[in-house]
C-alpha positions in Angstrom: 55.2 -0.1 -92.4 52.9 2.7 -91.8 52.8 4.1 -88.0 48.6 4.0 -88.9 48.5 0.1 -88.8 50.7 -0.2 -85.9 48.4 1.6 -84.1 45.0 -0.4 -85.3 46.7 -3.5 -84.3 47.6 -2.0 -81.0 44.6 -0.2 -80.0 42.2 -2.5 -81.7 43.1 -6.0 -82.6 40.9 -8.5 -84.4 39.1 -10.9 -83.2 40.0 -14.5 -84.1 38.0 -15.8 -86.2 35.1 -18.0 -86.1 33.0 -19.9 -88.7 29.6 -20.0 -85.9 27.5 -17.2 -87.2 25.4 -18.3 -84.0 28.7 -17.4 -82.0 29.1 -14.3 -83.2 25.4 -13.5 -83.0 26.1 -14.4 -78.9 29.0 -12.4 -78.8 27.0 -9.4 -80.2 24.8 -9.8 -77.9 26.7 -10.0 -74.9 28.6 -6.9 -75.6 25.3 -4.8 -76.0 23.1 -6.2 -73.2 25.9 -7.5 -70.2 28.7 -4.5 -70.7 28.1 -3.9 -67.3 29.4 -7.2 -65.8 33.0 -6.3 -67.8 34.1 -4.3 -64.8 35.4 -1.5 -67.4 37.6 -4.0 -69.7 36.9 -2.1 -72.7 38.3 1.2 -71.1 42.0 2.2 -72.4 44.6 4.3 -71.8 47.0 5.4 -74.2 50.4 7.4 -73.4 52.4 9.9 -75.9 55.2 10.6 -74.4 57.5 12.4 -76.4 61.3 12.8 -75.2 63.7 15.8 -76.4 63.1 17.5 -79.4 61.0 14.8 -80.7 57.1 15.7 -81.1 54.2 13.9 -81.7 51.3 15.7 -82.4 51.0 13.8 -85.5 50.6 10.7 -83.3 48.3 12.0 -81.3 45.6 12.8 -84.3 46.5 9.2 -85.7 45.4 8.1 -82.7 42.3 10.4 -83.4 42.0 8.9 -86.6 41.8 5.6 -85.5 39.3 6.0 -82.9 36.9 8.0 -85.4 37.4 5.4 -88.6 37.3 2.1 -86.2 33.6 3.5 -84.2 32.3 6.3 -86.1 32.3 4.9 -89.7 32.9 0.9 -89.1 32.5 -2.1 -86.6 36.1 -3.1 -85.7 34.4 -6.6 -85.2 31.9 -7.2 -87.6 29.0 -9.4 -86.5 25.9 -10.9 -88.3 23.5 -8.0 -86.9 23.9 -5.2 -88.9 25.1 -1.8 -86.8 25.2 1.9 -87.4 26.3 5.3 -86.4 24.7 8.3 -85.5 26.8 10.4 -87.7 24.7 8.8 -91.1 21.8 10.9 -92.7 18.7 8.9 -91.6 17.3 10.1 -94.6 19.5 8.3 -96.9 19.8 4.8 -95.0 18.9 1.9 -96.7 16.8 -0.5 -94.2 18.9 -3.3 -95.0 21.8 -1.1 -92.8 19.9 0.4 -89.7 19.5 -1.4 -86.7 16.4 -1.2 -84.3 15.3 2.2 -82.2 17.0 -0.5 -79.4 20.1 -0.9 -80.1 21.4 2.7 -81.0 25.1 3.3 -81.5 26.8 6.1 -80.9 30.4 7.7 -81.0 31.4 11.1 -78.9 35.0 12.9 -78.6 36.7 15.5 -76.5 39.9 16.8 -77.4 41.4 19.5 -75.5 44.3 21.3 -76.7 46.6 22.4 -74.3 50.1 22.6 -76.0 48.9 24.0 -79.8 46.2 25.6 -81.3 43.5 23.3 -82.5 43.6 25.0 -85.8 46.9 23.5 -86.1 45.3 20.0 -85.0 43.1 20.4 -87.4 45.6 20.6 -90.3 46.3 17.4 -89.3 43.7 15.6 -89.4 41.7 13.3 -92.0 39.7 15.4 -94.0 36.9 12.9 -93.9 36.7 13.4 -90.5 37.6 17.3 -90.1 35.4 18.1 -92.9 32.1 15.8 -92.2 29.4 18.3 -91.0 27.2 16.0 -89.1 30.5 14.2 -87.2 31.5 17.6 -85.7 28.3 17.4 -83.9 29.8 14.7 -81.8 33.3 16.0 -81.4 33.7 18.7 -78.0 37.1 20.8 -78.8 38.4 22.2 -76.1 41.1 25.3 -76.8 43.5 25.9 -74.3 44.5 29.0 -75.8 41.0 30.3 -76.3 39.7 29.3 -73.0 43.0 30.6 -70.5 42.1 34.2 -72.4 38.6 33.7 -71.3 38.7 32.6 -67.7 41.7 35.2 -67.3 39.6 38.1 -68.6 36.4 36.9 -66.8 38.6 36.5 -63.2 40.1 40.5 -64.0 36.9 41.5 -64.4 35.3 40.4 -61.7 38.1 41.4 -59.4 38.5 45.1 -58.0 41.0 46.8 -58.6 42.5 46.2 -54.8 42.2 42.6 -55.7 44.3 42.4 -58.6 47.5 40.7 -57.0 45.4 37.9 -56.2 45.9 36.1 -59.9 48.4 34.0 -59.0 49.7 31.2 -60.3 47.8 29.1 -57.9 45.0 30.5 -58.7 45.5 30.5 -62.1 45.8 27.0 -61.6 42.4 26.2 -59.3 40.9 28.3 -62.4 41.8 25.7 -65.2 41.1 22.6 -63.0 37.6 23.9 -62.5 36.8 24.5 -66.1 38.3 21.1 -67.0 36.1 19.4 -64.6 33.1 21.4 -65.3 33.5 21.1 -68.9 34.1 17.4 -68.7 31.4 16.3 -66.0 29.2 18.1 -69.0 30.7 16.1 -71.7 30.2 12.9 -69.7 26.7 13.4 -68.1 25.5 14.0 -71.4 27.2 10.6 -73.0 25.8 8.5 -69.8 22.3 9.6 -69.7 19.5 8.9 -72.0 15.7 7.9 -71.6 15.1 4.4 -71.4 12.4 4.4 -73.7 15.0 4.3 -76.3 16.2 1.1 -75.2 19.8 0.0 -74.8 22.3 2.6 -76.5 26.2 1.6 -77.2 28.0 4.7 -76.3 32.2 4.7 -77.8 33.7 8.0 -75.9 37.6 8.9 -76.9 38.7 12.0 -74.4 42.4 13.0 -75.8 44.7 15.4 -74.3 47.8 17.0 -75.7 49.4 18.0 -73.3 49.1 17.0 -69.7 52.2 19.2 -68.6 50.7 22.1 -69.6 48.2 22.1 -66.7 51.1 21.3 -64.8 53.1 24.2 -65.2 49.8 26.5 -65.2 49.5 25.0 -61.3 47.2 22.3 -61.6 48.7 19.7 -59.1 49.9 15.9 -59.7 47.3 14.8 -57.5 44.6 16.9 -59.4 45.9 14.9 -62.6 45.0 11.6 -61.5 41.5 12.4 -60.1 41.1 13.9 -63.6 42.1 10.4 -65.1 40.5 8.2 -62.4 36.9 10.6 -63.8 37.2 9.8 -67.3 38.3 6.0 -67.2 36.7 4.6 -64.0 33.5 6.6 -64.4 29.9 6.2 -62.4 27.3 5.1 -64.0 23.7 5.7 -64.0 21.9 2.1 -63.4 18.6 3.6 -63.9 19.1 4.4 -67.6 19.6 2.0 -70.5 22.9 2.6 -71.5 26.1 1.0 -72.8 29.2 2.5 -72.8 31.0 0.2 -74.6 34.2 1.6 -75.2 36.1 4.3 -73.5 39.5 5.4 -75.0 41.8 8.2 -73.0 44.7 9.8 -75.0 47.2 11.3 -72.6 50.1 13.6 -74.8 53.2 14.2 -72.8 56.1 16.4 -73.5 58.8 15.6 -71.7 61.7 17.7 -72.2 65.2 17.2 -73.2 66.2 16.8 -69.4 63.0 14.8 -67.6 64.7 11.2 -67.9 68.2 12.3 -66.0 68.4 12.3 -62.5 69.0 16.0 -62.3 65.1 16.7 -63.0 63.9 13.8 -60.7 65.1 16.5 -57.9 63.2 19.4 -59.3 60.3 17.5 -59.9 60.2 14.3 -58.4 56.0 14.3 -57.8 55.7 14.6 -61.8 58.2 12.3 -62.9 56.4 9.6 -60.4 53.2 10.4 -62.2 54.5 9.2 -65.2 55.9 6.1 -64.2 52.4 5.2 -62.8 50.3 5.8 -65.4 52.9 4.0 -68.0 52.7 1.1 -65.7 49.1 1.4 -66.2 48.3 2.1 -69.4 47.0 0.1 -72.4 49.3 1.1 -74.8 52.5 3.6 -74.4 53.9 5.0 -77.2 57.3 7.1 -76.5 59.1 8.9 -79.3 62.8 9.9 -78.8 65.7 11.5 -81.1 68.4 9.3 -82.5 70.9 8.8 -79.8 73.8 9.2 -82.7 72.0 11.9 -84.9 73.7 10.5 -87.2 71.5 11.3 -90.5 68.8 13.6 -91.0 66.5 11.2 -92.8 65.2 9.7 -89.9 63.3 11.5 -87.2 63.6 9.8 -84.2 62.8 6.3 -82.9 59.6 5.2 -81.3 59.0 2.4 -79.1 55.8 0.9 -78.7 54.7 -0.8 -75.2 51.2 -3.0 -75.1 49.9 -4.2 -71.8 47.9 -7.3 -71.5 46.6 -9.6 -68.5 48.3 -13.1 -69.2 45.9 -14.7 -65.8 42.9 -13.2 -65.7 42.9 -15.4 -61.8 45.6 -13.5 -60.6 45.7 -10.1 -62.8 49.4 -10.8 -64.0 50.8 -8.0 -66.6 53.0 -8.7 -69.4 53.8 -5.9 -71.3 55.6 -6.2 -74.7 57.2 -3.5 -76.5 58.6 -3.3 -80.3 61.2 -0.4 -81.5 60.8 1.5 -84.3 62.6 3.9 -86.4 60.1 6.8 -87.8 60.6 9.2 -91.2 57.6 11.7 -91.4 56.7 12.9 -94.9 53.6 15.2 -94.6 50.6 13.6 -93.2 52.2 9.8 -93.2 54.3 8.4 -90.3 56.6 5.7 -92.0 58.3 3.1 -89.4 61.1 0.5 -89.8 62.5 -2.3 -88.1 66.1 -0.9 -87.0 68.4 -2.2 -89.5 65.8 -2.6 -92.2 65.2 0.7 -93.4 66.9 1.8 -96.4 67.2 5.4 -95.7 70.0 4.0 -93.2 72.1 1.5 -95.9 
């Protein structure tokens, strides 16, 4: 089974299905005019969290991927009215496949890249994406290894040279936390506003991160972390503009280590490993990839196990999480997962 369809069906299940045209046509409706009432039901979060040796950057642009083929070139959940993107040529759309000036939909991302280069991101992901002119428009990428150089050489430069002993790592730290929040309050007053002379506009924002414990080392605190996350998925909205945001999806990479799951680190870094543990018992959908306990062939690269959360009473807000186990074999671009046991690479 390909890792790309596990991840549809977890991020973005289908709707059952109906033979009511007029119920679909309601259920359109609803989720472009009453979003507001959903009390942020459509907001996820997902969690890499990578154990070891193992890696998963390759997860983390499939998640990407997803994101950008399920709102930027299709509706997960077609309906009888007709929807489109903003990243089609106007000049070539048939009328038959445009909507009304009112009922715009549109689809921004903001990656930053704090563990690798985005070049080597970039490698990674689907050409039709990387390579479609007008969709980079709506895609913010943030470089960590671009911007530290920048802030670094701007705060040198406007220091004297008495002053120089005052780059610490804290401040180093307070640095990258302002430019994060400067550079995403941007990013999201610019998704959340528009004129309502437009109408209502459906806005699908994907914020992805690779990887959070990278601002941690650089100083950026645990408690800094969450107010980032609380910004991006429990936002404020404007009630004066016409606007929809109708889906929000946050993609949080974590490298873990070889060490962080023994009790050992818990000691070292108690605050951190805590930090985890909450936002895995709240998250949407966690996705942790670990080396084979044995090692015992080189054919498979690890094992993944795949946790969904869903409300079973909506009355009394009871989680059920479920989880499935995977083993994974990379070749190239393509994540190829197996039931244990079922995999012939094993046999």
């Amino acid at each position: 089974m390909n890792f790309s369809e596990i991840l549809r069906n977890l991020l973005f299940p289908p709707l059952p299905p109906t033979n009511s045209s007029i119920h679909n046509t309601e259920l359109h409706k609803a989720s472009v005019y009453n979003n507001d009432n959903t009390n942020h039901i459509n907001n996820k979060l997902c969690l890499l969290l990578s154990h070891g040796n193992a890696v998963h950057e390759l997860f983390f642009i499939e998640c990407i991927n997803q994101f950008l083929q399920n709102y930027a070139t299709t509706i997960i959940h077609p309906s009888p009215i007709p929807t489109t993107m903003n990243i089609v040529d106007d000049d070539n759309n048939n009328n038959n496949n445009t909507v009304p000036d009112d009922q715009q939909n549109t689809t921004k991302c903001l990656i930053f890249c704090f563990h690798k280069s985005w070049n080597i991101y970039h490698k990674l992901i689907n050409p039709l994406y990387a390579n479609n002119i007008t969709l980079k428009n709506n895609i913010t990428i943030i470089d960590m290894t671009v911007m530290l150089e920048n802030l670094l050489l701007k705060s040198n430069s406007e220091l004297d040279n008495n002053d120089k002993d005052l780059i610490t790592d804290e401040n180093i730290g307070t640095i990258i936390k302002n430019c994060i929040k400067d550079k995403t309050d941007e990013f999201l007053k610019n998704n959340y506003t528009t004129n309502p002379s437009n109408g209502v506009q459906q806005k699908n924002i994907g914020i992805f991160i690779d990887n959070i414990t990278a601002l941690y080392d650089l100083g950026v605190t645990v408690r800094e972390l969450e107010q980032f996350l609380c910004s991006w998925l429990y936002h404020s909205r404007d009630q004066q503009t016409a606007i929809n945001i109708a889906n929000i999806l946050v993609c949080i990479g974590i490298h873990i280590g070889d060490f962080f799951q023994d009790s050992i680190v818990s000691e070292y870094e108690p605050a951190l490993v805590h930090l985890v543990a909450l936002w895995k018992s709240r998250a949407s959908i966690t996705l942790e990839c670990k080396p084979l306990l044995t090692g015992y062939t080189s054919l498979v690269d690890g094992q993944l196990i795949c946790w969904k959360r869903s409300i079973e009473d909506n009355i009394n807000l009871q989680n059920v999480t479920n989880s499935s186990t995977y083993h994974f074999h990379v070749e190239g671009k393509h994540i190829n997962c197996y039931t244990p046991g079922t995999s012939k690479l094993l046999t």
